[in-house]
C-alpha positions in Angstrom: 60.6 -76.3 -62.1 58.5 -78.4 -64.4 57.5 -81.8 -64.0 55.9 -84.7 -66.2 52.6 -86.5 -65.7 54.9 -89.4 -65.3 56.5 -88.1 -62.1 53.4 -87.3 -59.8 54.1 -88.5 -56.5 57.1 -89.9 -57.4 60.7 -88.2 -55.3 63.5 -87.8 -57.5 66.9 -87.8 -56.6 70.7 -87.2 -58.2 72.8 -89.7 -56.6 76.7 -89.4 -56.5 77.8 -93.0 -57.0 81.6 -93.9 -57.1 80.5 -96.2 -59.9 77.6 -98.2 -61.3 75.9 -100.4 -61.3 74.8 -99.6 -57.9 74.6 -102.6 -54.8 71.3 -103.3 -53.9 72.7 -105.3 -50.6 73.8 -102.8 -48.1 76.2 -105.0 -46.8 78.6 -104.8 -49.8 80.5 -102.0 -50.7 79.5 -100.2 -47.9 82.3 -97.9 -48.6 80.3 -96.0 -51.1 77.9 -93.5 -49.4 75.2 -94.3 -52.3 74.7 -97.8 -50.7 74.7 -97.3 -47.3 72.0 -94.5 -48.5 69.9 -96.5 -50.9 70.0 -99.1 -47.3 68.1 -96.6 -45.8 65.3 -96.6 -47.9 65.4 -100.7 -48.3 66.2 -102.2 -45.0 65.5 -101.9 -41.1 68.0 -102.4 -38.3 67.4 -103.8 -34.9 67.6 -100.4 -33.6 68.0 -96.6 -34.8 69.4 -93.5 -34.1 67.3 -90.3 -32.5 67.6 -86.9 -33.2 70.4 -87.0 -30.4 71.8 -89.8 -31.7 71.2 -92.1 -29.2 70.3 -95.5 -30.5 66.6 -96.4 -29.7 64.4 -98.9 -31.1 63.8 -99.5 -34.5 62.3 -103.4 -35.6 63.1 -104.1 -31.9 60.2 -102.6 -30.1 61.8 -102.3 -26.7 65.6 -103.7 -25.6 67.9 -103.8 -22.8 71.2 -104.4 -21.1 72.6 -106.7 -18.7 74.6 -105.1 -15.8 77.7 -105.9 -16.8 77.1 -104.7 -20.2 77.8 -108.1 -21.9 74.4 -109.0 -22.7 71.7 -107.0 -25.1 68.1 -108.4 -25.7 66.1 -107.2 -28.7 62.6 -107.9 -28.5 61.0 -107.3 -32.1 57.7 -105.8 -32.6 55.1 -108.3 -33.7 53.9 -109.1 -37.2 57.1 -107.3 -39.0 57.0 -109.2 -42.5 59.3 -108.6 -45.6 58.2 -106.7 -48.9 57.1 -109.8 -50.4 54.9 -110.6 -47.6 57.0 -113.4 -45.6 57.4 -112.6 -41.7 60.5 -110.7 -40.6 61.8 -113.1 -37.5 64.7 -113.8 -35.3 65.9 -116.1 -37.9 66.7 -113.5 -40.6 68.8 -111.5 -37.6 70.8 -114.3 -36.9 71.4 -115.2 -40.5 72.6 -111.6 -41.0 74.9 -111.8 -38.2 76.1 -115.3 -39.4 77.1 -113.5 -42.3 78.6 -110.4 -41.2 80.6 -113.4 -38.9 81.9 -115.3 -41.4 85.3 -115.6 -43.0 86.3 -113.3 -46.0 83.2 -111.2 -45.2 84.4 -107.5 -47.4 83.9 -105.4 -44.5 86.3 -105.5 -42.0 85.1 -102.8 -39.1 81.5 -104.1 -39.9 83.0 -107.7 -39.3 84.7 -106.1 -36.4 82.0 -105.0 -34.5 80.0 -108.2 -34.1 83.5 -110.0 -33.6 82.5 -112.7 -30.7 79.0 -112.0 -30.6 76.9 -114.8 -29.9 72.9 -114.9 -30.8 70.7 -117.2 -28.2 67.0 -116.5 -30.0 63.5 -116.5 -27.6 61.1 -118.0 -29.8 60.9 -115.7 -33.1 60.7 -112.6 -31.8 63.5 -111.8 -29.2 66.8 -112.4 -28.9 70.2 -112.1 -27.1 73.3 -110.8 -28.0 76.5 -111.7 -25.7 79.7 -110.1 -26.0 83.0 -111.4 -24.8 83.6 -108.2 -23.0 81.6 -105.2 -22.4 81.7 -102.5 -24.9 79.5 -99.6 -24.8 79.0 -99.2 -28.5 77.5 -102.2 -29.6 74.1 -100.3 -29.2 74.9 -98.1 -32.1 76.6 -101.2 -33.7 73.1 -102.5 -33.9 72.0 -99.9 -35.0 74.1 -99.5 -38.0 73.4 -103.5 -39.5 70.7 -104.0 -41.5 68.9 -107.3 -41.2 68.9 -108.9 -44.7 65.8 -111.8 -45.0 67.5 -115.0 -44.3 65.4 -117.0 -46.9 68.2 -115.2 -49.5 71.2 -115.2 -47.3 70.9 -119.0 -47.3 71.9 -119.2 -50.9 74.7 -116.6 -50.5 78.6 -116.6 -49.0 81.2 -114.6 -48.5 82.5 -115.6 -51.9 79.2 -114.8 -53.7 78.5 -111.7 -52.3 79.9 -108.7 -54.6 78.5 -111.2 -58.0 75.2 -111.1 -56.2 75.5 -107.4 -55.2 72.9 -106.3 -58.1 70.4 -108.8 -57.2 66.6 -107.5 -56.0 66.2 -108.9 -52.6 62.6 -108.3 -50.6 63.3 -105.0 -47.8 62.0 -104.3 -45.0 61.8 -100.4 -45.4 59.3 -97.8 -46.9 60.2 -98.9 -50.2 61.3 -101.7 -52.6 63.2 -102.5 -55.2 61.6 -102.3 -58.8 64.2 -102.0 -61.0 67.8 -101.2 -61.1 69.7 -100.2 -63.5 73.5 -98.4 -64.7 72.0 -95.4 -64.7 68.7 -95.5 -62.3 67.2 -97.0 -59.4 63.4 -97.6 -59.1 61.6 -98.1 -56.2 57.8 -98.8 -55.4 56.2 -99.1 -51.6 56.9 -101.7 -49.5 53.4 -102.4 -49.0 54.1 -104.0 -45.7 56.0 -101.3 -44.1 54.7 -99.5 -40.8 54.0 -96.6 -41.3 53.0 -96.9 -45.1 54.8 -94.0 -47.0 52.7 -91.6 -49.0 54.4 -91.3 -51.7 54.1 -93.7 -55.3 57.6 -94.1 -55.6 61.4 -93.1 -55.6 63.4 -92.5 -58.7 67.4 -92.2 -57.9 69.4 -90.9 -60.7 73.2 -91.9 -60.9 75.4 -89.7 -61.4 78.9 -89.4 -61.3 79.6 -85.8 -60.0 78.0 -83.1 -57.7 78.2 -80.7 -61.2 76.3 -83.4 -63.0 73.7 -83.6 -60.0 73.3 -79.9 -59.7 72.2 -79.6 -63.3 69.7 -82.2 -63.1 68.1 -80.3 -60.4 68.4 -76.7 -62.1 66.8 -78.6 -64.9 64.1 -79.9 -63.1 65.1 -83.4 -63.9 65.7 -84.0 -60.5 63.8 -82.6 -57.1 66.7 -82.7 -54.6 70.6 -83.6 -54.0 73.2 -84.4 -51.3 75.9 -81.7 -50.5 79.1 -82.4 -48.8 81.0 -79.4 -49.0 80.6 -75.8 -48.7 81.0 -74.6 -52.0 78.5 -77.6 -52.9 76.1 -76.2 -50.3 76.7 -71.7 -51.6 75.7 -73.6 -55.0 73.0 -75.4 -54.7 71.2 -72.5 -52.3 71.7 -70.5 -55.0 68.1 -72.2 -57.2 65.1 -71.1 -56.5 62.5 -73.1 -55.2 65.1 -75.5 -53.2 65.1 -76.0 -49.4 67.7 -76.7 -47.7 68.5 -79.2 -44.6 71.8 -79.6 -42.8 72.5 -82.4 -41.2 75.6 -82.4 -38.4 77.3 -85.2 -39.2 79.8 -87.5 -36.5 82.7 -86.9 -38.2 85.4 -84.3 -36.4 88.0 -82.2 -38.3 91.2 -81.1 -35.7 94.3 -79.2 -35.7 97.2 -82.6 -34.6 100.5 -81.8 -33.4 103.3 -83.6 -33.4 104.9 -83.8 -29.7 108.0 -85.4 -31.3 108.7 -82.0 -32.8 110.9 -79.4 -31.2 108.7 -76.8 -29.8 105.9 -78.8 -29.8 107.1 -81.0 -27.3 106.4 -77.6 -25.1 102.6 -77.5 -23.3 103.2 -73.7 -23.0 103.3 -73.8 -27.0 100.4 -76.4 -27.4 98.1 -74.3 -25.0 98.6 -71.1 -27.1 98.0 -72.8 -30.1 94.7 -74.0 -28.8 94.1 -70.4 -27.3 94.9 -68.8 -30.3 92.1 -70.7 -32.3 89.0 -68.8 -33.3 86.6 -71.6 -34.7 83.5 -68.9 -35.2 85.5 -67.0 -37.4 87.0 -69.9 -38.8 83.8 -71.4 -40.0 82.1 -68.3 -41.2 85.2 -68.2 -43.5 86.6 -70.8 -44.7 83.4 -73.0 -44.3 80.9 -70.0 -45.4 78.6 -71.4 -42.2 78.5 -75.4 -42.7 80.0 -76.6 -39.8 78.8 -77.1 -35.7 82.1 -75.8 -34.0 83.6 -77.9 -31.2 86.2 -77.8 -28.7 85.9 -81.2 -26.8 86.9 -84.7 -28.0 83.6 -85.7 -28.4 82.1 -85.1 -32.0 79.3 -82.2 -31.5 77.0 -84.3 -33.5 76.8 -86.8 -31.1 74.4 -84.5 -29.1 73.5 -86.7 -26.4 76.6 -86.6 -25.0 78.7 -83.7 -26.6 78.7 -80.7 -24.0 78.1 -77.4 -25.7 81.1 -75.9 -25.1 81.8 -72.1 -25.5 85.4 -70.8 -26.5 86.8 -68.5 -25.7 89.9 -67.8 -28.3 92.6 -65.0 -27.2 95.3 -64.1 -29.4 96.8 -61.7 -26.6 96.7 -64.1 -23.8 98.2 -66.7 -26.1 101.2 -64.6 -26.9 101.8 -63.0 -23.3 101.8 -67.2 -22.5 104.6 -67.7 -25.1 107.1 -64.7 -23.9 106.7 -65.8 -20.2 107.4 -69.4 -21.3 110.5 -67.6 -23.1 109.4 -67.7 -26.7 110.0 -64.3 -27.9 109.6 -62.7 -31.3 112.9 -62.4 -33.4 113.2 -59.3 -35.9 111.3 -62.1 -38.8 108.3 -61.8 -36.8 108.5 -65.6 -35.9 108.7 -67.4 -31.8 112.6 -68.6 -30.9 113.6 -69.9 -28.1 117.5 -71.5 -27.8 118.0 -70.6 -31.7 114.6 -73.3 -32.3 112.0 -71.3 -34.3 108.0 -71.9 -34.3 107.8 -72.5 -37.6 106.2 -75.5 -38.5 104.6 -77.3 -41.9 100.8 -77.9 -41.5 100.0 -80.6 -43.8 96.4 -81.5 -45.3 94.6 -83.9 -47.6 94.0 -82.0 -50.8 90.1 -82.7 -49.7 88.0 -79.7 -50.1 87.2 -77.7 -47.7 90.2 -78.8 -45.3 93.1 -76.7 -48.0 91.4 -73.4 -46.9 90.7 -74.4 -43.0 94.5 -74.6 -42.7 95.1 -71.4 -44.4 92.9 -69.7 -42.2 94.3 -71.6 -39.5 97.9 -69.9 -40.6 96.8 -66.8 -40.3 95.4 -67.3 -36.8 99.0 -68.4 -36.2 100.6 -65.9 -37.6 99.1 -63.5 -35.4 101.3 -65.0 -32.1 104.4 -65.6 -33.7 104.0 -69.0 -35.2 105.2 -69.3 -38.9 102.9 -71.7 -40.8 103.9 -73.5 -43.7 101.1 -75.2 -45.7 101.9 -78.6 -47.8 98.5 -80.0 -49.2 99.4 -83.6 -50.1 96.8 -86.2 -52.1 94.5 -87.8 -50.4 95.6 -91.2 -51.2 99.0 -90.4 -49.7 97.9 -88.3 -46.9 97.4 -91.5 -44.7 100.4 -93.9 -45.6 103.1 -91.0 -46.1 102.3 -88.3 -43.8 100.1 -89.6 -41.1 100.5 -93.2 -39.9 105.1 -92.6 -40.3 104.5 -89.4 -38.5 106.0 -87.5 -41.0 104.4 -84.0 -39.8 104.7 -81.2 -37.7 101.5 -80.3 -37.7 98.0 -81.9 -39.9 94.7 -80.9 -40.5 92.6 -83.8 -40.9 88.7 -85.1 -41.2 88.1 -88.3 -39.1 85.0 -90.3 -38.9 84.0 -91.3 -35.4 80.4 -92.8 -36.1 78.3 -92.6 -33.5 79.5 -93.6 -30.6 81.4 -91.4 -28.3 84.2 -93.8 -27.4 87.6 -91.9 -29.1 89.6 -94.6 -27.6 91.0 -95.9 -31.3 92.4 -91.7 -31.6 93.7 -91.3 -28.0 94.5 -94.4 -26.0 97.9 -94.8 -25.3 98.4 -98.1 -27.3 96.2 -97.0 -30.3 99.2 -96.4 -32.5 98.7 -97.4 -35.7 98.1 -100.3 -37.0 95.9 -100.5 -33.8 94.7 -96.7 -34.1 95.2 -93.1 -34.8 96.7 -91.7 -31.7 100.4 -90.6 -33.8 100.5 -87.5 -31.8 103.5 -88.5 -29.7 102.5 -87.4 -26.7 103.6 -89.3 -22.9 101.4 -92.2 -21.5 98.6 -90.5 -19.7 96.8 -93.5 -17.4 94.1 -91.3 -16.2 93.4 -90.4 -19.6 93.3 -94.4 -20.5 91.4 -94.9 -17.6 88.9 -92.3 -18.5 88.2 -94.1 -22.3 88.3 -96.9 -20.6 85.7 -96.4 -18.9 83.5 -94.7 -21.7 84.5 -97.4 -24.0 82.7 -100.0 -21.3 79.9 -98.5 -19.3 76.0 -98.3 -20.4 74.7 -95.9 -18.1 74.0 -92.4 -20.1 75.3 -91.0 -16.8 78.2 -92.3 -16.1 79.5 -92.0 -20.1 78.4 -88.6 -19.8 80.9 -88.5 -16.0 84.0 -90.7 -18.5 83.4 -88.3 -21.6 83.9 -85.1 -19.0 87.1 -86.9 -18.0 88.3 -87.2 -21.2 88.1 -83.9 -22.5 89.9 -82.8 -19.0 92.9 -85.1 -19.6 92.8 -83.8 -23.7 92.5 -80.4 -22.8 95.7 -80.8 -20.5 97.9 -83.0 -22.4 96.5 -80.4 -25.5 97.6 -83.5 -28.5 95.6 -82.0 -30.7 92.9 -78.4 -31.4 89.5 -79.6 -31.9 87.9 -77.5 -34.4 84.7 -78.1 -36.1 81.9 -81.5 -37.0 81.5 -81.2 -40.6 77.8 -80.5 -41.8 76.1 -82.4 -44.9 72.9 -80.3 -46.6 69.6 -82.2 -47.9 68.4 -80.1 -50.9 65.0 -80.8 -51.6 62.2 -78.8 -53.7 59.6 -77.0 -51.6 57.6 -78.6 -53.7 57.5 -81.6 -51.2 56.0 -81.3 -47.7 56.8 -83.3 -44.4 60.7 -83.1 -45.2 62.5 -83.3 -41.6 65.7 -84.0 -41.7 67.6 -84.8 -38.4 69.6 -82.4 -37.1 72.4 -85.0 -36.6 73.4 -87.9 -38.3 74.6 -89.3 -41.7 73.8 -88.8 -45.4 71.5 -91.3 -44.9 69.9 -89.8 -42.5 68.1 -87.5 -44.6 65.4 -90.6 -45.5 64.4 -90.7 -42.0 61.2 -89.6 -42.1 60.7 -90.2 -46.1 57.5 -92.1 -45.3 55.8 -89.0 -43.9 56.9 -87.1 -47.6 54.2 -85.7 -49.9 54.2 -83.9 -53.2 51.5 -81.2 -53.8 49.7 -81.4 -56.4 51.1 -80.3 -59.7 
């Protein structure tokens, strides 16, 4: 790769944007993974999450909760101060909250999560949060709001907020804003921030496709990318002089099945489904390697809590399950029992890579007497047409749990839609409820850790769904750069965790 005078020191970056120009205030359009990733390189949060992703302290030095989890104090570390050299106090977190609080805010689960909370400051450098009932995952709630300087949120609202989306405000992270543009964002060090980064600046170029990002960086244009799907990841390994970092991400892709569906309805036929699964070979195939297999509830990024489960898959047991349960195999090679066949559609966003997990996941099928019928079905339908009427026998899908363990919205009993995702029509389990409940409410590591055990018991039994595999996102970056170290868990974002510690040899 070649480089310019012009770019020493400077990291350069192809950025998949939905569209330009590109929100310089994290707190709008948030939907777009550019700006929640240009956030990270701008803005601090009162806390952060660890390689296990388990929130810790990031401008709060030090924190705490109450006993009955309904009170958090943040104490902040002492002389934090904003790009442009005015201090960072408890004032600009509770104008940020304010914000997030008001009416008409344009996030609604950001809005969500601070719902009720009320701020009582200690001087200008701590401050408590109450809730009006416990909930577990405000921690990584905090953790996932960046605190905007209140000098410039006191000339915004709700109704201003998109106009002023383009607007350079001063940051609180490695870097600033120098100039922005359709095409390009500039930033310069934040001369304030702790530690000082070592490089001169970061150059993100925005593009509208992962093709148009790849050839930047086999041009040398560029010196790294984001990849979010396999075939993006067997691509880009393909340059030279690129390293590669995966990141596990919190999102979890499973196998549903409808209960409501004759056969289905059946444990005997939902347990050999389950044991039928082989998720190793599953991701070495369909997913060429880029996923963390997992067979719990919990999302195997969240590593804190996730238990590494092994599985065990067995095609033979499955079937010997199915004839003593009275399934037997007609002359078609497909289960009947009572003149009901197992055959079944499996339908699934037309999302790469999920089309080819649930081909694979037909064959597996296949192999114990369970006809699969694929139907892929556009993404913009897949949600209002398939999913939420439960118009399926069977679905593939990718959710995003963030990072917090509680799966209550997926699997409590009363988390039908609108209120949920649980559409697998499966009987009211109370101990299950009782088990979310419970890791939906606690703060002791220990005790989720007991609930989260619980849960995947109760799951495993009641068997409303396969869990199959946590997507994986890969940080392509030119060797060319030293102290690159990507977490081994987290977001896109994620990948400018330690982008204060990143150099460029000399060139």
């Amino acid at each position: 790769m070649t480089h310019s005078s012009g770019d020493t020191d400077v990291y350069r970056e192809a950025l998949v944007v939905a569209h330009t120009p590109l929100s310089l205030d994290p707190l709008v359009d948030r939907a777009d993974p550019a700006v929640r990733d240009l956030g990270q390189l701008l803005y601090r949060r009162l806390l952060r999450l660890d390689q296990h992703a388990s929130p810790t302290g990031d401008l709060a030095e030090s924190w705490g909760v109450s006993g009955d989890g309904l009170s958090y104090r943040f104490n902040l570390q002492t002389g934090l101060r904003w790009s442009d050299g005015s201090p960072l106090t408890v004032r600009d977190v509770q104008a940020t909250v304010a914000l997030v609080q008001a009416q008409g805010f344009p996030d609604a689960s950001l809005a969500a999560a601070w719902r009720g909370v009320t701020l009582a400051p200690d001087g200008t450098a701590a401050v408590t949060a109450t809730l009006p009932q416990p909930r577990a995952s405000f921690a990584a709630a905090a953790a996932d709001l960046p605190i905007l300087p209140a000098a410039a949120l006191a000339r915004l609202s709700t109704n201003t907020m998109v106009k002023a989306a383009t607007r350079v405000l001063p940051s609180s992270g490695p870097y600033r804003v120098e100039s922005a543009t359709t095409s390009s964002v500039r930033l310069a060090p934040n001369r304030y921030a702790v530690p000082a980064p070592q490089l001169h600046g970061v150059t993100l170029r925005l593009v509208k496709t992962f093709e148009a990002a790849l050839q930047a960086l086999a041009m040398g244009q560029v010196d790294g990318l984001l990849a979010t799907t396999p075939a993006q990841r067997a691509a880009v390994n393909r340059l030279p002089g690129i390293r590669l970092h995966d990141v596990t991400t919190f999102r979890f892709v499973d196998l549903l099945l409808n209960q409501a569906k004759p056969g289905l309805g059946d444990p005997a036929v939902r347990h050999a489904i389950a044991g039928a699964v082989d998720r190793k070979q599953l991701i070495a195939g369909a997913l060429s390697g880029s996923a963390r297999p997992q067979v719990g509830a919990i999302p195997a990024g969240i590593t804190w809590i996730a238990r590494d489960q092994q599985e065990v898959p067995s095609p033979e047991l499955s079937a010997r399950a199915l004839d003593a349960a009275g399934w037997t195999l007609g002359s078609d090679g497909v289960r009947q029992k009572s003149g009901q066949r197992l055959a079944y559609t499996l339908s699934v966003p037309d999302a790469a890579p999920l089309p080819a997990v649930a081909d694979a996941l037909a064959r597996q099928l296949h192999a114990i007497g369970i006809a699969v019928t694929v139907q892929v079905v556009k993404p913009a339908d897949f949600e209002p047409l398939v999913l939420v009427p439960g118009h399926f026998d069977l679905v593939v899908a990718d959710w995003d749990n963030g990072p917090d363990p509680d799966v209550s919205s997926f699997w409590r009993s009363n988390a039908a839609p609108p209120h949920g995702f649980n559409v697998s029509a499966g009987p009211v389990d109370p101990f299950l409820d009782r088990a979310l409940d419970s890791l939906a409410t606690v703060t002791d590591p220990r005790l989720r850790r007991s609930a989260a055990d619980e849960v995947d018991a109760r799951l495993s039994e009641d068997t409303p769904a396969v869990f199959l595999y946590a997507p994986e996102l890969t940080f392509a970056v030119s060797d060319q750069f030293s102290g690159v170290a990507s977490p081994p868990v987290g977001t896109s974002g994620s990948r400018f965790d330690s982008v204060a510690a990143w150099r460029k040899a000399d060139t």
